[in-house]
PDB file of N, CA, C and O in Angstrom:
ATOM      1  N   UNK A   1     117.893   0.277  85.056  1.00  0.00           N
ATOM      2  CA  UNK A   1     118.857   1.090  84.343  1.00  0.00           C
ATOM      3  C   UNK A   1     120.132   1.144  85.185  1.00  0.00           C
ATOM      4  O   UNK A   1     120.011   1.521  86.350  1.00  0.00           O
ATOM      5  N   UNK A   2     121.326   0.812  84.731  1.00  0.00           N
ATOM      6  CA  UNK A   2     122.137   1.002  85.567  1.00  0.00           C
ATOM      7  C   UNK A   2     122.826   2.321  85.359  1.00  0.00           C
ATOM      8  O   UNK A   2     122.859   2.974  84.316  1.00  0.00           O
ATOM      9  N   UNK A   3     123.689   2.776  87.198  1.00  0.00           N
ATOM     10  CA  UNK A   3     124.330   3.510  87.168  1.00  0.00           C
ATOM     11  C   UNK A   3     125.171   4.331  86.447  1.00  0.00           C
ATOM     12  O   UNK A   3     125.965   3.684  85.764  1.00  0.00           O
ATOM     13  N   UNK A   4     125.294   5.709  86.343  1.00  0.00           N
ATOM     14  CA  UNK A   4     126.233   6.224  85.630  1.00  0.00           C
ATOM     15  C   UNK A   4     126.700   7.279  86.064  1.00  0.00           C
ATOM     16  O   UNK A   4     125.831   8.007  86.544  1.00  0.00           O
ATOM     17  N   UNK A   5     127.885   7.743  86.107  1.00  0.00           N
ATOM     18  CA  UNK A   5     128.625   8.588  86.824  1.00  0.00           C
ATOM     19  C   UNK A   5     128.079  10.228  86.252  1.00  0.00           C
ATOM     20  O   UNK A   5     128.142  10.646  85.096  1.00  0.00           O
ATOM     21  N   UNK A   6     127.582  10.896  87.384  1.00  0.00           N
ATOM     22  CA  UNK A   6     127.372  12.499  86.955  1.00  0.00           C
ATOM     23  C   UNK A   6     128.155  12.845  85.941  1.00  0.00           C
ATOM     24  O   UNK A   6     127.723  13.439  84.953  1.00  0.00           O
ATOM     25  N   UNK A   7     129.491  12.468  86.115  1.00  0.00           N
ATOM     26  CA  UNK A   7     130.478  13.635  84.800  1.00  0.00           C
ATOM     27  C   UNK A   7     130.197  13.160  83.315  1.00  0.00           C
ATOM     28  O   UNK A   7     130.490  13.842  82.333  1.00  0.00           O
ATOM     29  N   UNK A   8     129.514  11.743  83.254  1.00  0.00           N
ATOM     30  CA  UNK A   8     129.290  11.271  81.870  1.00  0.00           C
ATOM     31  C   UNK A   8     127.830  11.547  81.737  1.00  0.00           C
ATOM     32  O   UNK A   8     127.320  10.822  80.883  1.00  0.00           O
ATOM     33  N   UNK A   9     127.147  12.220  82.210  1.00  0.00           N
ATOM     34  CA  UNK A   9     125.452  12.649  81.949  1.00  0.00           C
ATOM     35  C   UNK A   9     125.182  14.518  81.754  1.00  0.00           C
ATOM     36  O   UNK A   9     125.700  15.461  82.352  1.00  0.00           O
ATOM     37  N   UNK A  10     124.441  14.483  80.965  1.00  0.00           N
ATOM     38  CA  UNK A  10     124.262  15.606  80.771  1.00  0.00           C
ATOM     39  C   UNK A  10     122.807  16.273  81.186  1.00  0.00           C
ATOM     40  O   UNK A  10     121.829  15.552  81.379  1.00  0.00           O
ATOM     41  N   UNK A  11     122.751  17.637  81.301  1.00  0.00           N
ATOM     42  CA  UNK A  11     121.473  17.996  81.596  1.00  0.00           C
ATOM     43  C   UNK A  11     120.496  18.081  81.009  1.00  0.00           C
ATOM     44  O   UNK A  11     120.651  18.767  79.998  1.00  0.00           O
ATOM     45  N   UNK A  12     119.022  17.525  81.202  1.00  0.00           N
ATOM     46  CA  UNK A  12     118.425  17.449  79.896  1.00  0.00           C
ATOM     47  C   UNK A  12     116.658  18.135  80.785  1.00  0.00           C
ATOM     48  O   UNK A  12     116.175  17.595  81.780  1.00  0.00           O
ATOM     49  N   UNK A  13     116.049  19.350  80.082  1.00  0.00           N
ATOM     50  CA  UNK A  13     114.790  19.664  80.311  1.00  0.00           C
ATOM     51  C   UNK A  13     113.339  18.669  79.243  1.00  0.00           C
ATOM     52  O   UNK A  13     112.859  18.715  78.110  1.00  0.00           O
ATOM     53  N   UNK A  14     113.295  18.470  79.561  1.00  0.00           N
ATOM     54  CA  UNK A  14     112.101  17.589  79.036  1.00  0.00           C
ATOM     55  C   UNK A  14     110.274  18.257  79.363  1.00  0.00           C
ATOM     56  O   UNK A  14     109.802  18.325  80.497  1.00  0.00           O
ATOM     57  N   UNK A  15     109.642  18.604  78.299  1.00  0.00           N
ATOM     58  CA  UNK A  15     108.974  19.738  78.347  1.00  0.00           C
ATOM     59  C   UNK A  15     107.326  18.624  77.718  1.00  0.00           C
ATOM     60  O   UNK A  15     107.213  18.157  76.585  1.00  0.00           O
ATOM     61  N   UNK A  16     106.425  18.497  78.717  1.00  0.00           N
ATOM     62  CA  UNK A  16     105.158  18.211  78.051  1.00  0.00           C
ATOM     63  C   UNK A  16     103.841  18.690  78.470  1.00  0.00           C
ATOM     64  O   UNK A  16     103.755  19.341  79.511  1.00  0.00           O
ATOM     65  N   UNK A  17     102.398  18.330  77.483  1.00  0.00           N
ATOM     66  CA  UNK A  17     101.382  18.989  78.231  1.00  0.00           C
ATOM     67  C   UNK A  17     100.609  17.917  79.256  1.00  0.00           C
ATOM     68  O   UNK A  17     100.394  16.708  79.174  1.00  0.00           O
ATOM     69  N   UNK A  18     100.373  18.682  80.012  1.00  0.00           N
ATOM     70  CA  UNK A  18      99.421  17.817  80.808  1.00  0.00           C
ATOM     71  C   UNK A  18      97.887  17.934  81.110  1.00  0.00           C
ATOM     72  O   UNK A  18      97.156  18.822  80.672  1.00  0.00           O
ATOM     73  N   UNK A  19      97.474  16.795  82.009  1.00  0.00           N
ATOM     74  CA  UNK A  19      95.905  16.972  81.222  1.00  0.00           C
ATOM     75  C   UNK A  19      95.103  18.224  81.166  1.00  0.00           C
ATOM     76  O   UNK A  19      94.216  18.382  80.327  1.00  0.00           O
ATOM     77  N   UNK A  20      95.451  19.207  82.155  1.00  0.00           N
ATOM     78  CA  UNK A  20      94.672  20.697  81.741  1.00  0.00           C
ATOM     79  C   UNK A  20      95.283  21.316  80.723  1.00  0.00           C
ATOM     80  O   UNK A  20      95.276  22.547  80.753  1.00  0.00           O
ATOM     81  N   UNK A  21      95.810  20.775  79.832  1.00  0.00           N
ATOM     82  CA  UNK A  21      96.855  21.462  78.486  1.00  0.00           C
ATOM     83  C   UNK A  21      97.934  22.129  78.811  1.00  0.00           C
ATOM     84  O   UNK A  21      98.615  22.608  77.904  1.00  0.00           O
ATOM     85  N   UNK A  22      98.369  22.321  80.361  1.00  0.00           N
ATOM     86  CA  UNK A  22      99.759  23.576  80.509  1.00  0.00           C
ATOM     87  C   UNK A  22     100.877  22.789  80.346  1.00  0.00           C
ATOM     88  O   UNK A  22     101.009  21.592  80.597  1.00  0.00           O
ATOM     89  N   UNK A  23     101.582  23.491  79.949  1.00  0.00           N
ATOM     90  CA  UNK A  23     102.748  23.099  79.951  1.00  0.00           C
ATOM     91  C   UNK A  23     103.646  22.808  80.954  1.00  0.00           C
ATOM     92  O   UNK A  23     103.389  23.609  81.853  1.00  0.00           O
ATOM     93  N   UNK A  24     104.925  21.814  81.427  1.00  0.00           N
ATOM     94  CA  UNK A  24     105.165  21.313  82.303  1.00  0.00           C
ATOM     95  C   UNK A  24     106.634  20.917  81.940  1.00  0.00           C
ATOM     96  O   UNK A  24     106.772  20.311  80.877  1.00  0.00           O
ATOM     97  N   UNK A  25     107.762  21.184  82.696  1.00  0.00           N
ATOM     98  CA  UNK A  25     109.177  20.844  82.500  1.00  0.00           C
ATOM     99  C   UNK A  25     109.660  20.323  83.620  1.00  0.00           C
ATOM    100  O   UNK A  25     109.498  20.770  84.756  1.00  0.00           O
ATOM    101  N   UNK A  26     110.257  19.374  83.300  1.00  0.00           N
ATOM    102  CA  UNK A  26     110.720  18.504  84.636  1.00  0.00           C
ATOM    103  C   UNK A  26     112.499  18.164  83.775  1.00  0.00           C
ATOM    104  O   UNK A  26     112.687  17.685  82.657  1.00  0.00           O
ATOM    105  N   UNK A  27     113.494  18.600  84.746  1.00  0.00           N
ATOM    106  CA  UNK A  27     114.888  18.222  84.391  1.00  0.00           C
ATOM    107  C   UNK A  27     115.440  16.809  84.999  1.00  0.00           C
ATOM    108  O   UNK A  27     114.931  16.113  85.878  1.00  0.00           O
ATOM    109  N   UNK A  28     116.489  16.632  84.350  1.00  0.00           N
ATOM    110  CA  UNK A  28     117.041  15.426  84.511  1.00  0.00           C
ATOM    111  C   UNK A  28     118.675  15.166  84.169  1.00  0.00           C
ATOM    112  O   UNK A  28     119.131  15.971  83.356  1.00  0.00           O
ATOM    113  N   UNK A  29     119.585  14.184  84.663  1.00  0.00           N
ATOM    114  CA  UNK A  29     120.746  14.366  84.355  1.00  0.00           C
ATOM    115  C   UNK A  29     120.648  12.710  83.537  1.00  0.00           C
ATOM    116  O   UNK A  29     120.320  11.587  83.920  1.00  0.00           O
ATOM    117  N   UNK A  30     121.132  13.310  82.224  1.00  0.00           N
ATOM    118  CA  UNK A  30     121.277  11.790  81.532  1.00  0.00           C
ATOM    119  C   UNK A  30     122.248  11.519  80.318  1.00  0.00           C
ATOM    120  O   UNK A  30     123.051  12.394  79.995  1.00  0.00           O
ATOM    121  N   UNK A  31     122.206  10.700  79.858  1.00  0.00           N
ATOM    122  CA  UNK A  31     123.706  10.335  79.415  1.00  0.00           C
ATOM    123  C   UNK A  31     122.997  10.687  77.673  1.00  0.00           C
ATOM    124  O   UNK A  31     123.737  11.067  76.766  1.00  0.00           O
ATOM    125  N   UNK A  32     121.247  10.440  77.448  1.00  0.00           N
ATOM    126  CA  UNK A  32     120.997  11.657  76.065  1.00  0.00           C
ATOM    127  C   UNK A  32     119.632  10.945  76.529  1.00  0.00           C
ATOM    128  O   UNK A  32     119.211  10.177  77.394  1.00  0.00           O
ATOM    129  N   UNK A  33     119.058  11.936  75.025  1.00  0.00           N
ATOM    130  CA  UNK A  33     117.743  12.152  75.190  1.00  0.00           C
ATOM    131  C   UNK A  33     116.418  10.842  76.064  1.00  0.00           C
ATOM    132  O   UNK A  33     115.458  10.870  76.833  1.00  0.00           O
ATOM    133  N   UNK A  34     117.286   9.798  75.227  1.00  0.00           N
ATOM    134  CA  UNK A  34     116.048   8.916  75.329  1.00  0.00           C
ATOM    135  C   UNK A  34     116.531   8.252  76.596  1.00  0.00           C
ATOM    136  O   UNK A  34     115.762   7.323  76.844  1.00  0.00           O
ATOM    137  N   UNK A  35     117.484   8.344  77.498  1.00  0.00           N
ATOM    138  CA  UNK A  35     117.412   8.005  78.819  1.00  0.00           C
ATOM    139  C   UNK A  35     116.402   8.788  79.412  1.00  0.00           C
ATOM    140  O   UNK A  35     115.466   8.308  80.050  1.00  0.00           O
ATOM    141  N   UNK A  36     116.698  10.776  79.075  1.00  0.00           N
ATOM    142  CA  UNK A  36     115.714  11.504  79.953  1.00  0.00           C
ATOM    143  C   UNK A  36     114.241  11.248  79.325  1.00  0.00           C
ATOM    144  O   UNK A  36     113.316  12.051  79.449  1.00  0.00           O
ATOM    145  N   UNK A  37     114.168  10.206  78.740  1.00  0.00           N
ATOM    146  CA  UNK A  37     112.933  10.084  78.581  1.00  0.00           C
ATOM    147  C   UNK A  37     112.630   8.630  79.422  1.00  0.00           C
ATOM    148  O   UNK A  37     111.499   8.541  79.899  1.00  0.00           O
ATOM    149  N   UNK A  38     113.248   7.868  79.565  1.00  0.00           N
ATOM    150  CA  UNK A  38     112.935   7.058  80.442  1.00  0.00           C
ATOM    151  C   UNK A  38     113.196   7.131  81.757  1.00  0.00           C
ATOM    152  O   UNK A  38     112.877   6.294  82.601  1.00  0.00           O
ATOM    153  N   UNK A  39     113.819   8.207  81.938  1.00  0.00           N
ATOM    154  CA  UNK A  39     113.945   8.414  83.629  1.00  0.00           C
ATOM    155  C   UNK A  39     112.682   9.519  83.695  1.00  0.00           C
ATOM    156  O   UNK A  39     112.245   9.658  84.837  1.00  0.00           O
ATOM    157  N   UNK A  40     112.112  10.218  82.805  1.00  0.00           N
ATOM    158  CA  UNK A  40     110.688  10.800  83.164  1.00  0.00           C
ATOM    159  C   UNK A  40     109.512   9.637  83.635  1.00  0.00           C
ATOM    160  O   UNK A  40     108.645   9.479  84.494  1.00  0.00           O
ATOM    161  N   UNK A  41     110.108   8.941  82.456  1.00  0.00           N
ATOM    162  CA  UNK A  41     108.351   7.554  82.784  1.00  0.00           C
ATOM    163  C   UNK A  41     108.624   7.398  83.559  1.00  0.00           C
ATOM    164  O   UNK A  41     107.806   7.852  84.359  1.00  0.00           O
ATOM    165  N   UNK A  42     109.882   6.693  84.298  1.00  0.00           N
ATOM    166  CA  UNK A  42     110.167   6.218  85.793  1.00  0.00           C
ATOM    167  C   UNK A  42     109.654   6.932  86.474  1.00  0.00           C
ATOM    168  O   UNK A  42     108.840   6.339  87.182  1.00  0.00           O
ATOM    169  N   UNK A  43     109.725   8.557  86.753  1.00  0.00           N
ATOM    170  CA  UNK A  43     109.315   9.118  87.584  1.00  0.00           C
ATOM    171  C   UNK A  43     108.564  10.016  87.505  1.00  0.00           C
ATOM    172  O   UNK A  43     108.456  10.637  88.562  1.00  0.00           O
ATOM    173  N   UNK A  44     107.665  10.564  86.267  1.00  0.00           N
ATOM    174  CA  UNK A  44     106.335  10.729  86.824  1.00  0.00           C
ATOM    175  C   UNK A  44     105.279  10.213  85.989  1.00  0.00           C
ATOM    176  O   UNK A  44     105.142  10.378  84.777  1.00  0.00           O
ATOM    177  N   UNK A  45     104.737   9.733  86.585  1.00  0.00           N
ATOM    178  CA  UNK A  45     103.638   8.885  86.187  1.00  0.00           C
ATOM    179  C   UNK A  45     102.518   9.592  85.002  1.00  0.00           C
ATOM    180  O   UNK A  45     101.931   8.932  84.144  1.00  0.00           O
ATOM    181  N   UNK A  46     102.437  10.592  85.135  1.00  0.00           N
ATOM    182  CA  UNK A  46     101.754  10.896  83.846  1.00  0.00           C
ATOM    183  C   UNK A  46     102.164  10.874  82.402  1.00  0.00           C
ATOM    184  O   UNK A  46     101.607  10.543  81.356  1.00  0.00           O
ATOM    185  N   UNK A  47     103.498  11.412  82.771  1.00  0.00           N
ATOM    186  CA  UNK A  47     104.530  10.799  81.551  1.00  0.00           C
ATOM    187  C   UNK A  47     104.063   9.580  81.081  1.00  0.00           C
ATOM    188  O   UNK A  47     103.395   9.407  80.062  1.00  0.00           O
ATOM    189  N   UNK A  48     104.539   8.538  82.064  1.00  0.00           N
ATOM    190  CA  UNK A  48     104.728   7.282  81.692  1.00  0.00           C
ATOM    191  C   UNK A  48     103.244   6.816  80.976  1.00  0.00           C
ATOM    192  O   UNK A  48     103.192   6.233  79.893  1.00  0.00           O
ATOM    193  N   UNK A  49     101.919   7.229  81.884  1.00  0.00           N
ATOM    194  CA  UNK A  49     100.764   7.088  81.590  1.00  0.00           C
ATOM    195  C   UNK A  49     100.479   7.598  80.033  1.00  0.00           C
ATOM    196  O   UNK A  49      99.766   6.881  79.331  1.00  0.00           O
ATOM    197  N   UNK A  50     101.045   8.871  79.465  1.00  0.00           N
ATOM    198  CA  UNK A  50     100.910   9.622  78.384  1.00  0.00           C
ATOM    199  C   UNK A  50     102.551   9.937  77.860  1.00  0.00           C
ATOM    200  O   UNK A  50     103.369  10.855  77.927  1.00  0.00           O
ATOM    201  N   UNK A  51     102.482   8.994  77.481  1.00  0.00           N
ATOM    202  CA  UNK A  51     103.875   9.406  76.620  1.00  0.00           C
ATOM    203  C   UNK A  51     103.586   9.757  75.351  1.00  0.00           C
ATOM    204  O   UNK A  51     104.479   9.393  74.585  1.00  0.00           O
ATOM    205  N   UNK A  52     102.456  10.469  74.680  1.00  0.00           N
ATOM    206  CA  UNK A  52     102.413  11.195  73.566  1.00  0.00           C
ATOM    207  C   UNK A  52     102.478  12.709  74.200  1.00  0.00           C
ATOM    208  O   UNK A  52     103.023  13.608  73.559  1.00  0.00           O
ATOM    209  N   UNK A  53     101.936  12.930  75.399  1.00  0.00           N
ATOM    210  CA  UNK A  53     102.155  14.399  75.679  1.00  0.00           C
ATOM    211  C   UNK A  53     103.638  14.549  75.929  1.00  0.00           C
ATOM    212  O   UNK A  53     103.723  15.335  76.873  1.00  0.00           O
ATOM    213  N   UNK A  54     104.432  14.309  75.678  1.00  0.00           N
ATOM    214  CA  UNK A  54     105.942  14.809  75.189  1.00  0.00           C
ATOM    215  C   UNK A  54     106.100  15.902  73.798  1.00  0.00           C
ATOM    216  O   UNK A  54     105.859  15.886  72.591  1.00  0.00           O
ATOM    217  N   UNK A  55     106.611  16.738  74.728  1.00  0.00           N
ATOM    218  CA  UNK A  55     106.660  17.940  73.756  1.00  0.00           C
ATOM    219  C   UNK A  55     107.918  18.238  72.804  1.00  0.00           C
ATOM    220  O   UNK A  55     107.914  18.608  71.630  1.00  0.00           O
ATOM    221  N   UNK A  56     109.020  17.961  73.678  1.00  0.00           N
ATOM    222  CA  UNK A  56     110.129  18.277  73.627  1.00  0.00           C
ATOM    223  C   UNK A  56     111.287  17.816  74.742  1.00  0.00           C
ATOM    224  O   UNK A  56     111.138  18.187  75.906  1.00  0.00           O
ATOM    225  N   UNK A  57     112.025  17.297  74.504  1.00  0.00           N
ATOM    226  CA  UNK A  57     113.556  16.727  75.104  1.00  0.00           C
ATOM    227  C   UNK A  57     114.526  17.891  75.106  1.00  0.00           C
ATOM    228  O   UNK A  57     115.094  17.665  74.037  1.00  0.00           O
ATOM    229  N   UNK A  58     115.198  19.178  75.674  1.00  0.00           N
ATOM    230  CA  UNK A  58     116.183  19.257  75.079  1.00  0.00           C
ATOM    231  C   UNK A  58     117.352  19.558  75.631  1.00  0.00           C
ATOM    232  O   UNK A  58     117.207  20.553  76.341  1.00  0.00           O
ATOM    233  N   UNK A  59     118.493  19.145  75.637  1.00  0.00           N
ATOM    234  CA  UNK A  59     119.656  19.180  76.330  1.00  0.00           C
ATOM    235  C   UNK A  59     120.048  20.754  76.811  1.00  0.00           C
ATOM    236  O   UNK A  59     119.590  21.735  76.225  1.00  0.00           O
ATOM    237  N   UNK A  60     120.931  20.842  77.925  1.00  0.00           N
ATOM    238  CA  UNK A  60     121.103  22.448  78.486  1.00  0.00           C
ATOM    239  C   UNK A  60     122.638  22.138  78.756  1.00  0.00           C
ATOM    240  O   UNK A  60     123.155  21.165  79.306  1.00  0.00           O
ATOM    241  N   UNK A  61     123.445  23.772  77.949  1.00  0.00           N
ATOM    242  CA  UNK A  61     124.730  23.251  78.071  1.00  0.00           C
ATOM    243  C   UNK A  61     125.108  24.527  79.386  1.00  0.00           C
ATOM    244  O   UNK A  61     126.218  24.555  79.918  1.00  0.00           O
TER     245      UNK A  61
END
């Protein structure tokens, strides 16, 4: 993925369950949703492993 400058990315909480069912939010700065969804798989592996436990994406202004 290439680079992109902080001022053109936005903040994004990305919200899923994990395998004991709790819920789990991990933030991210991205340019929209479906980057912070690929910078989750990138970085955590259960994501990436379970990308149906995605709950919710949603931007923070």
């Amino acid at each position: 993925m290439p680079s992109t400058p902080i001022k053109s990315c936005n903040k994004y909480v990305l919200s899923y369950k994990d395998s004991s069912n709790n819920t789990q939010q991990i933030g991210f700065y991205a340019r929209d949703a479906y980057d912070c969804l690929m910078l989750a798989r990138e970085f955590n592996s259960y994501v990436h492993d379970n990308p149906g436990s995605v709950m919710r994406i949603q931007q923070k202004f």
